[in-house]
N, C-alpha and C positions, 0 to 999 in steps of 0.2 A: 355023544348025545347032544351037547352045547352047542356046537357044529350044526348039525340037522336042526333044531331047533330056532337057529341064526338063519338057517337057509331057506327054512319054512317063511318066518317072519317074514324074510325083505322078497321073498316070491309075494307072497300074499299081499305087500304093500304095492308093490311095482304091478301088482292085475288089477288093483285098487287105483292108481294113480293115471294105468292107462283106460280103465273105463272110463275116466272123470274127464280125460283129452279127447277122447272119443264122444262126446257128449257133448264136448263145445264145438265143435268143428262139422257134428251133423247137421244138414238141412232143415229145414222146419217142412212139414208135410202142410201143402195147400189142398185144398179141394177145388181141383182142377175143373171139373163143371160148374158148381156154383161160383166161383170168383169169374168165368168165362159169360157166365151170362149179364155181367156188367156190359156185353158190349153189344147187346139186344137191341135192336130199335133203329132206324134212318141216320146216318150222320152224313155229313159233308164237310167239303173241304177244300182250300187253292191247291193246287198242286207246280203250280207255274204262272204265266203270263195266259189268259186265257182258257186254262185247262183249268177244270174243276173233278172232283173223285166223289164219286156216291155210293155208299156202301146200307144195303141194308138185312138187318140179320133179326134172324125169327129162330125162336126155339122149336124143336121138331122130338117131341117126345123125351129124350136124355139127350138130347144130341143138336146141332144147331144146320140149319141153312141160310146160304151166305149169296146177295146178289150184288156185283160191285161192278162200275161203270165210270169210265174218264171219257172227260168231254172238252174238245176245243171249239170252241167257235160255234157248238150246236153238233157238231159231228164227234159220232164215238169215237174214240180210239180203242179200248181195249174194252171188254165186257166178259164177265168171270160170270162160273155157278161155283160153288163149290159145297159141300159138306161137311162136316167136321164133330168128330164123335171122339169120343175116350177110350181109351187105352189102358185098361187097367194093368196089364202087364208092365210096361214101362212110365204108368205113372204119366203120361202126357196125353195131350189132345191130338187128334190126327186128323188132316184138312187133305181132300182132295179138290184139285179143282179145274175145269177144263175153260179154254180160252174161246174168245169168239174167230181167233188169229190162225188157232191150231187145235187137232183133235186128240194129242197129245193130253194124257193125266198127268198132272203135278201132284207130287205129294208131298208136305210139309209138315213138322213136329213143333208143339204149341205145345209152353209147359209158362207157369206162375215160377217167377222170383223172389216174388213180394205181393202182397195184396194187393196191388194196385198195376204191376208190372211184369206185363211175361213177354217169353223171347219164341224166335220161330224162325227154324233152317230146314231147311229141305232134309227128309225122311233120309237119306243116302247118309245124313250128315251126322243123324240121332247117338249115336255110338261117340262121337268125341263131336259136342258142340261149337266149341275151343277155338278148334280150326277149318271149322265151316267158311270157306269162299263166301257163301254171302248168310247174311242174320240179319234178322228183324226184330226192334223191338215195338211194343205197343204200351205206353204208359198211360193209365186215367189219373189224371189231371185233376180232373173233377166228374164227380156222376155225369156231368154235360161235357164237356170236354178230353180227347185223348190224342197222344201225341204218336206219330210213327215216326220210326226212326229206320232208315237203311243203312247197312253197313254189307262194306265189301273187305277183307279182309280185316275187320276189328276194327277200320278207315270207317268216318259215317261219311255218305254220297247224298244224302239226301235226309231233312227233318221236316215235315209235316202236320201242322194241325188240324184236326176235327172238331164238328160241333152236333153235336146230337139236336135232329130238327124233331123227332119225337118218339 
């Protein structure tokens, strides 16, 4: 009876010890729409030697529309629509977007790290982040300010700042 008793105990402590490891090691839950609509309004930005990036994003009921534009010299180069609504199942924001280049949909996953900072790989990739070929991060800086970052293999290729004109 001492036995079982002993066996009870250290069961009981060790379910006790791993919900307390399990506790520190979970995520914090953001609210993936409201923290997203930090990035509402005109921003711009250099992108290079001549080339400039305009992004501008309007809320669309629960959900956002996104129009973005690079520019050298006065000539487009690239010209986005896209979309971008919540995903309650997987907890993330989901962006479609089509090119002025190609008629091709992209689709991309948009999720909060931190209050001020969330990442974004292509929808293919959703299931193990980790080792997504390519990721995106997007950090606000400041209400006025936010930073992109590209990364190709966990490698950044390219960092980017923006300025919100209104």
């Amino acid at each position: 009876m001492k036995a079982f008793g002993l066996i009870t105990i250290i069961a009981v402590l060790l379910l006790i010890y791993s919900k307390g490891i399990q506790a520190q090691t979970s995520q914090p839950k953001f609210n993936q729409l409201e923290l997203f609509k930090q990035f509402v309004g005109t921003w711009k930005g250099e992108m290079g030697k001549d080339t400039t990036f305009l992004m501008e994003m309007k809320s669309f009921y629960d959900a956002f529309e996104c129009y973005l534009k690079t520019e050298t010299k006065g000539k487009i180069l690239i010209e986005e629509k896209t979309v971008i609504g919540y995903d309650k199942k997987n907890d993330k924001l989901i962006e479609s977007g089509i090119l002025n280049s190609s008629p091709d949909i992209m689709i991309w996953a948009i999720w909060f790290i931190s209050e001020n900072k969330c990442e974004q790989v292509l929808l293919q990739d959703i299931s193990n982040p980790e080792k997504a070929i390519y990721k995106w991060t997007f950090e606000l800086a400041s209400p006025d300010l936010f930073i992109w970052t590209n990364l190709k293999n966990n490698k950044t290729t390219g960092t980017y700042t923006f300025h919100r004109e209104k």
